[in-house]
Residue frames relative to the residue before (quaternion, step in Angstrom):
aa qw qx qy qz dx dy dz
X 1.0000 0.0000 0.0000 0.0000 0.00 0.00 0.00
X 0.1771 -0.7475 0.6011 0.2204 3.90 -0.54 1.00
X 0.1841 -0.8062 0.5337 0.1771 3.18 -1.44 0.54
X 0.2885 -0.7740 0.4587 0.3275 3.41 -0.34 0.35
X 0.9433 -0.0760 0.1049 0.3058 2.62 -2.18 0.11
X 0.6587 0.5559 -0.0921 0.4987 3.42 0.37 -2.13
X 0.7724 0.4205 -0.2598 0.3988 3.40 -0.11 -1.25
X 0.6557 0.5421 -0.2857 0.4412 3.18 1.01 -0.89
X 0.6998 0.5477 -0.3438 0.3035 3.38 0.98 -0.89
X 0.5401 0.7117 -0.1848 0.4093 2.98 1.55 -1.24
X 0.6411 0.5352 -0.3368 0.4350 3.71 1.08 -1.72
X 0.8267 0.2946 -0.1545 0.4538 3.27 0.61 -1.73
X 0.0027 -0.8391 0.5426 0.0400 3.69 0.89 0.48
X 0.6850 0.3900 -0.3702 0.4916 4.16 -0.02 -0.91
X 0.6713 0.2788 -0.4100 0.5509 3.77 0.14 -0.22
X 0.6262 0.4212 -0.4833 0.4438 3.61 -0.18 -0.58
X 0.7890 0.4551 -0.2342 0.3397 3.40 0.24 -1.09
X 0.4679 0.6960 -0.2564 0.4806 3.59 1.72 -0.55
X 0.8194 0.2720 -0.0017 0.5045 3.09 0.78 -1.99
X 0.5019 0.5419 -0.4997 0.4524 3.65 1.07 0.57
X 0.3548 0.5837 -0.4638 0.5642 3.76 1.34 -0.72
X 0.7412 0.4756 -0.3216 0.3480 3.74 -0.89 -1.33
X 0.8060 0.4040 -0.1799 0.3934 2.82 0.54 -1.26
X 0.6753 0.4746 -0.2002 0.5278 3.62 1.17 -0.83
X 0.3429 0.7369 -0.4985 0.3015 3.94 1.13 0.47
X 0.6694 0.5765 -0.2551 0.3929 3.24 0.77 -1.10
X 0.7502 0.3831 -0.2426 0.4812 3.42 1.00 -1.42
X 0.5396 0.5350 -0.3801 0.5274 4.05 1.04 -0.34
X 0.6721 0.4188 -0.3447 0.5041 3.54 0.28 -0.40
X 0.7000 0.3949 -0.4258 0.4156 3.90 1.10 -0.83
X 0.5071 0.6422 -0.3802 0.4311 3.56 1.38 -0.92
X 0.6719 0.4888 -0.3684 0.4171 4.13 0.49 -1.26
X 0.7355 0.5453 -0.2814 0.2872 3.24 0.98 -0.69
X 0.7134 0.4021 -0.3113 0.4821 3.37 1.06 -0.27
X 0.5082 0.6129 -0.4296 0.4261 3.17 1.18 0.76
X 0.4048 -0.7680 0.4954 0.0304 3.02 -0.13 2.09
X 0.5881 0.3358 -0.6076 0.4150 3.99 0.02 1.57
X 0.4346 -0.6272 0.5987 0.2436 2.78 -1.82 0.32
X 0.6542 0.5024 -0.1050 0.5555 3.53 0.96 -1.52
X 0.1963 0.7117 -0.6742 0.0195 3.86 -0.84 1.08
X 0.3796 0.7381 -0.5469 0.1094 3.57 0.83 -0.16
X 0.6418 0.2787 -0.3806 0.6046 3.85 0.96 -0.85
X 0.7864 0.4293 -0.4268 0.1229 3.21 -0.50 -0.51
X 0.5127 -0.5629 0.5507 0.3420 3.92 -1.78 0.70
X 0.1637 -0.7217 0.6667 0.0887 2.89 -2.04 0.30
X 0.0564 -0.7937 0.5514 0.2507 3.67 0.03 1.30
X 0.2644 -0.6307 0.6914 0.2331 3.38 -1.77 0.35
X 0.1978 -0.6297 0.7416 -0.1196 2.88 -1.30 1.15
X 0.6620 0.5949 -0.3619 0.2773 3.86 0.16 -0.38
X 0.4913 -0.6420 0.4972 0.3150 3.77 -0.63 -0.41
X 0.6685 0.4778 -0.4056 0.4004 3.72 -1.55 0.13
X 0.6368 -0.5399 0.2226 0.5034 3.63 -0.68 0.44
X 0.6012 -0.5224 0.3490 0.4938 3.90 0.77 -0.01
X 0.0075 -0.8654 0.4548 -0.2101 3.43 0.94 1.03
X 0.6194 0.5642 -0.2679 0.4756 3.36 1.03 -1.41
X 0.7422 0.5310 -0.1787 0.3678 2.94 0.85 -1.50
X 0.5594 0.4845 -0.3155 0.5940 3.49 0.86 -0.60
X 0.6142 0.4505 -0.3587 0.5396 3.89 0.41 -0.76
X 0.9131 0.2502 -0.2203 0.2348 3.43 0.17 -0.78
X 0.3583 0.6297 -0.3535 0.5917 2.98 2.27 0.91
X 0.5923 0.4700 -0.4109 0.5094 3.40 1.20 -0.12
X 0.5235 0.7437 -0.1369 0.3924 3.02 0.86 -1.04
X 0.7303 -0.1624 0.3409 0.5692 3.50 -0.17 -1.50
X 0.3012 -0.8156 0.4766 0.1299 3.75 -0.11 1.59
X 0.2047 0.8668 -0.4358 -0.1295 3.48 0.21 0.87
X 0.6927 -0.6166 0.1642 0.3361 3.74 -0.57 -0.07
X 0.7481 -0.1110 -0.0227 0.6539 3.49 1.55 0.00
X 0.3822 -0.7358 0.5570 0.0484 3.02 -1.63 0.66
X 0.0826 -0.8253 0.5298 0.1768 3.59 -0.24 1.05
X 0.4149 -0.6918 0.5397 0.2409 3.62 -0.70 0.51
């Protein structure tokens, strides 16, 4: 039985999902940047996105902000 691509991604999900982070640093750091604040302590951030919330953690290093809605 061949599997594709997809299927595969899915089987081996934690590594795939490990090594897509790594790989997606570069572009999260270009995305934070064109966000035009300085000041995040009051402010929320809804996620809406996918993966284990990686971004998010990146973008808590990043810019400390005060909650996350889910």
């Amino acid at each position: 039985m061949k599997t594709d691509i997809y299927d595969r991604w899915w089987i081996e999900e934690k590594e795939n999902e490990d090594s897509m982070e790594k790989q997606h640093h570069h572009f999260w750091n270009k995305l934070i940047s064109y966000i035009d604040k300085e000041n995040w302590e009051d402010n929320y951030v809804l996620d809406f996105g996918c993966n284990q919330g990686a971004f998010l953690r990146h973008l808590y290093l990043k810019k400390n902000f005060l909650r996350v809605s889910e």
